[in-house]
PARO-99052 format. One record per residue (C-alpha): chain; x, y, z. Coordinates in nm, 4 decimals. Example, Ala and Ser with C-alpha at 12.3 -4.5 7.8 and 13.67 -1.06 7.14 Angstrom:
2
kette,c1,c2,c3
A,1.2300,-0.4500,0.7800 $
A,1.3670,-0.1060,0.7140 $
***
This chain:
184
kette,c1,c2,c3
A,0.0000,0.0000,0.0000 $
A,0.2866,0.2068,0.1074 $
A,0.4435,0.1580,-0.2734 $
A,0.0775,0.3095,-0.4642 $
A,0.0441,0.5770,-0.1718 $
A,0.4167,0.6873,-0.3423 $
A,0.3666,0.6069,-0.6769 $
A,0.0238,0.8069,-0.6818 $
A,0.2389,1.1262,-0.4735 $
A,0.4780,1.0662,-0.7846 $
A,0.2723,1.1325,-1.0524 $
A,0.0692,1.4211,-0.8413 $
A,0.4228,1.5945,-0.8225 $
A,0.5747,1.5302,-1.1688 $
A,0.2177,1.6820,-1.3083 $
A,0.2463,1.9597,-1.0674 $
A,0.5891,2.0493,-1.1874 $
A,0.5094,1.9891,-1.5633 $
A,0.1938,2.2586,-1.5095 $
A,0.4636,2.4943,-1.3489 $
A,0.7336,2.4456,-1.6276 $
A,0.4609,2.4920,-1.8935 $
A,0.3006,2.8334,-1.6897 $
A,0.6379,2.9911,-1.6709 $
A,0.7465,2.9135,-2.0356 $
A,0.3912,3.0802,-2.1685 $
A,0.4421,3.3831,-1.8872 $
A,0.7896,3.4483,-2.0641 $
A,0.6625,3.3780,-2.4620 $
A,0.3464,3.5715,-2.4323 $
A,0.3948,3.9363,-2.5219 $
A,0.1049,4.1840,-2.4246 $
A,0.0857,4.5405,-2.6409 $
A,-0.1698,4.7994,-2.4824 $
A,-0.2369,5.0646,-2.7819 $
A,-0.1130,5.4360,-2.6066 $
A,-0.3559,5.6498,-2.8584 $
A,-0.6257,5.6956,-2.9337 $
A,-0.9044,5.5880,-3.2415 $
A,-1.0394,5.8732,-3.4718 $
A,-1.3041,5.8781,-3.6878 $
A,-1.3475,6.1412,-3.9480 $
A,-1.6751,6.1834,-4.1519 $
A,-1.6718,6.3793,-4.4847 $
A,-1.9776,6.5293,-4.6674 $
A,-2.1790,6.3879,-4.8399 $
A,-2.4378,6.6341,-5.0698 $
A,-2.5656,6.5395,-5.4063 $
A,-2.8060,6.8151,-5.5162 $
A,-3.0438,6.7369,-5.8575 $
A,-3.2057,7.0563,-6.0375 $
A,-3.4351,7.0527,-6.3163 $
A,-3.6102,7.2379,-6.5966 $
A,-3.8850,7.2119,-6.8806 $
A,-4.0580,6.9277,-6.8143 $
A,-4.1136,6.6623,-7.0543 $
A,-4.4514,6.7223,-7.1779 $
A,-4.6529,6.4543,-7.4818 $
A,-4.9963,6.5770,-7.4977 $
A,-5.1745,6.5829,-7.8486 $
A,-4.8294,6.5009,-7.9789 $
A,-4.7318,6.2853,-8.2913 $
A,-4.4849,6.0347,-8.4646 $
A,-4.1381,6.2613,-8.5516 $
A,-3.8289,6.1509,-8.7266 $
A,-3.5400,6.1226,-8.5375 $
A,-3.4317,6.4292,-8.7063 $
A,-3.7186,6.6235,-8.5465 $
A,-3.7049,6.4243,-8.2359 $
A,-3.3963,6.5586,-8.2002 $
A,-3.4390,6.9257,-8.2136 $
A,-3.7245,6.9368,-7.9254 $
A,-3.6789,7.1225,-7.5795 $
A,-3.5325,6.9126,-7.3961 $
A,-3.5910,6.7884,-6.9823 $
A,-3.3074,6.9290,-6.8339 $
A,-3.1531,6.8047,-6.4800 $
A,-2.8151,6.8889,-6.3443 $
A,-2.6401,6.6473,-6.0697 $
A,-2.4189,6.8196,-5.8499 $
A,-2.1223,6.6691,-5.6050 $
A,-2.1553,6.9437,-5.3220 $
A,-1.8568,6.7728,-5.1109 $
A,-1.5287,6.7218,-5.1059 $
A,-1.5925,6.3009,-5.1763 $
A,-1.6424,6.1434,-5.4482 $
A,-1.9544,5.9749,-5.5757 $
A,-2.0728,5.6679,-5.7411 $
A,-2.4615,5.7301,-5.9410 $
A,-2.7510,5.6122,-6.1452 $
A,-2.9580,5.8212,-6.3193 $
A,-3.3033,5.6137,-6.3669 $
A,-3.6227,5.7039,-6.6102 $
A,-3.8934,5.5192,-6.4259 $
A,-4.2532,5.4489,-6.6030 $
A,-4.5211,5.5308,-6.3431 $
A,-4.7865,5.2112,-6.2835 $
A,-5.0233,5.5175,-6.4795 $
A,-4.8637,5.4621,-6.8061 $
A,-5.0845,5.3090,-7.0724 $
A,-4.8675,5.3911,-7.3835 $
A,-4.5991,5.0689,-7.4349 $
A,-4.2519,5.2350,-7.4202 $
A,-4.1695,4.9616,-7.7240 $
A,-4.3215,5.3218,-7.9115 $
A,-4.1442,5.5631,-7.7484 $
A,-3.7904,5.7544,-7.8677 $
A,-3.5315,5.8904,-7.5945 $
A,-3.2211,6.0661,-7.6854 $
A,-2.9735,6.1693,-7.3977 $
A,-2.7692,6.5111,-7.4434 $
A,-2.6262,6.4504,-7.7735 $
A,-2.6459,6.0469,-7.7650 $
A,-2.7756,5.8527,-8.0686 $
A,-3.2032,5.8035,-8.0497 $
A,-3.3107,5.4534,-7.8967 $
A,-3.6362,5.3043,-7.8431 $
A,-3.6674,5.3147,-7.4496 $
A,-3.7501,4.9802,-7.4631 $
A,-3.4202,4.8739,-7.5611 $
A,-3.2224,5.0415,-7.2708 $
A,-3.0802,4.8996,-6.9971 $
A,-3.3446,4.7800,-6.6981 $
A,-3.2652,4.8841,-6.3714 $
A,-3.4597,4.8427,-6.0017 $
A,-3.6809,5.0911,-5.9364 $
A,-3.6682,5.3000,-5.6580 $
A,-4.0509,5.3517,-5.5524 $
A,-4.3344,5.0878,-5.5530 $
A,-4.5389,5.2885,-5.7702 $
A,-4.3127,5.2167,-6.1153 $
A,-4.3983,4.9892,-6.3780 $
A,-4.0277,4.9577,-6.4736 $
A,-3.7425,5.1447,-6.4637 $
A,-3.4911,5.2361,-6.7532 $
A,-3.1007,5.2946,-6.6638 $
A,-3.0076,5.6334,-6.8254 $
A,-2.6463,5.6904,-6.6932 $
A,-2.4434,5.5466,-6.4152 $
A,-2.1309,5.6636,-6.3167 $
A,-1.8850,5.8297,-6.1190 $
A,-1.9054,6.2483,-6.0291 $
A,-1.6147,6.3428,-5.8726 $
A,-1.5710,6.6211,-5.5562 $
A,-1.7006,6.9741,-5.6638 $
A,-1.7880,6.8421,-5.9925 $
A,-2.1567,6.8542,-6.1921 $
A,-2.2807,6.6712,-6.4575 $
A,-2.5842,6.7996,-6.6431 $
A,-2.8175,6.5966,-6.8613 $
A,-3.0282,6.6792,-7.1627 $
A,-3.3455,6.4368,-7.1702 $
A,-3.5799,6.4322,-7.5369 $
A,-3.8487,6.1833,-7.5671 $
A,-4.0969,6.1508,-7.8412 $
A,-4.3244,5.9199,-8.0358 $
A,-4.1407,5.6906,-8.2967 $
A,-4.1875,5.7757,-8.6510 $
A,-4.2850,5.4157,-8.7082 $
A,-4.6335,5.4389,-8.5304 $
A,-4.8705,5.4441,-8.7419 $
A,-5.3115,5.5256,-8.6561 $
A,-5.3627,5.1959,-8.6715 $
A,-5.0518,5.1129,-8.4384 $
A,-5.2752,4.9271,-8.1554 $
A,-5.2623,5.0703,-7.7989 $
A,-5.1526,5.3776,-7.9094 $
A,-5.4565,5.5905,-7.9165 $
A,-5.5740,5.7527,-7.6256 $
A,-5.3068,5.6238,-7.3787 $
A,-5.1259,5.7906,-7.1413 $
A,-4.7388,5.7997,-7.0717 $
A,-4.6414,5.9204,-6.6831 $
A,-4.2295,5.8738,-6.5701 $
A,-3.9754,6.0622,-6.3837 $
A,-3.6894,6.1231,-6.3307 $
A,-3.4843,5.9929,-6.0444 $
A,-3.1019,5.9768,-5.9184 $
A,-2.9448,5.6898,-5.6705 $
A,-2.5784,5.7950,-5.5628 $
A,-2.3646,5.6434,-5.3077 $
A,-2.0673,5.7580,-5.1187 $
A,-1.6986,5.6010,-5.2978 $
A,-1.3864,5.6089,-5.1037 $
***
């Protein structure tokens, strides 16, 4: 009995001083850094502005050539970086749930950019719940202090005809809206 009773005080001791040895080694390998200053965070500005003129306006109106289409007063917005940041941004035309007249009819030309049917441009998400869809107009990048300003023409494609079905008596309602985002 007297053999286990040191055998078992053995083991307690040699794990005792291996626990000891192993506490002391991580003491002296473990290196502790305390920062000494302190954490600043700046915030920059960030202003986009959006001005507009001469609304778009299609009542009583009828089928132009491009060449016509062209020479109409345009919708014109300016986009303006007010900050010292720069500025990721979408410029959207979005077709109000109002709209009866199919845009596959409808001409836009932007500033001196070749006619399209709006149909055929770029669909992006619209930003209310009241939009039918919304067309991508310009995306970009605008950078501090700067402006960009945008010349907007729409009209009714020289291709549509009296007969042209869903065309009489409809109604076309969009606007005219800008999503930008702060860049670093």
């Amino acid at each position: 009995m007297k053999k286990g009773k040191i055998i078992l005080l053995t083991i307690i001791g040699l794990c005792l001083i291996v626990s000891l040895v192993l506490g002391i080694s991580y003491s002296l390998w473990t290196l502790r850094v305390t920062q000494t200053d302190s954490n600043s965070v700046v915030a920059d500005c960030f202003n986009i502005t959006f001005t507009e003129s001469n609304n778009i306006l299609l009542q009583n109106t009828f089928p132009l050539y491009d060449e016509d289409g062209k020479k109409l007063e345009p919708y014109t917005f300016t986009i303006k970086n007010n900050c010292s940041s720069y500025a990721d941004y979408e410029v959207q035309l979005e077709i109000l749930n109002t709209s009866t007249l199919d845009e596959q009819y409808l001409k836009v030309m932007l500033n001196d950019n070749e006619p399209v049917l709006m149909n055929t441009l770029e669909v992006g998400e619209p930003k209310e719940s009241n939009v039918k869809v919304a067309y991508t107009l310009d995306k970009g990048f605008i950078n501090k202090n700067e402006e960009k300003t945008y010349n907007l023409r729409v009209w009714l494609a020289d291709f549509v005809t009296t007969e042209t079905e869903g065309v009489q008596n409809s109604k076309w309602s969009a606007k005219v809206t800008l999503k930008a985002s702060y860049r670093n």
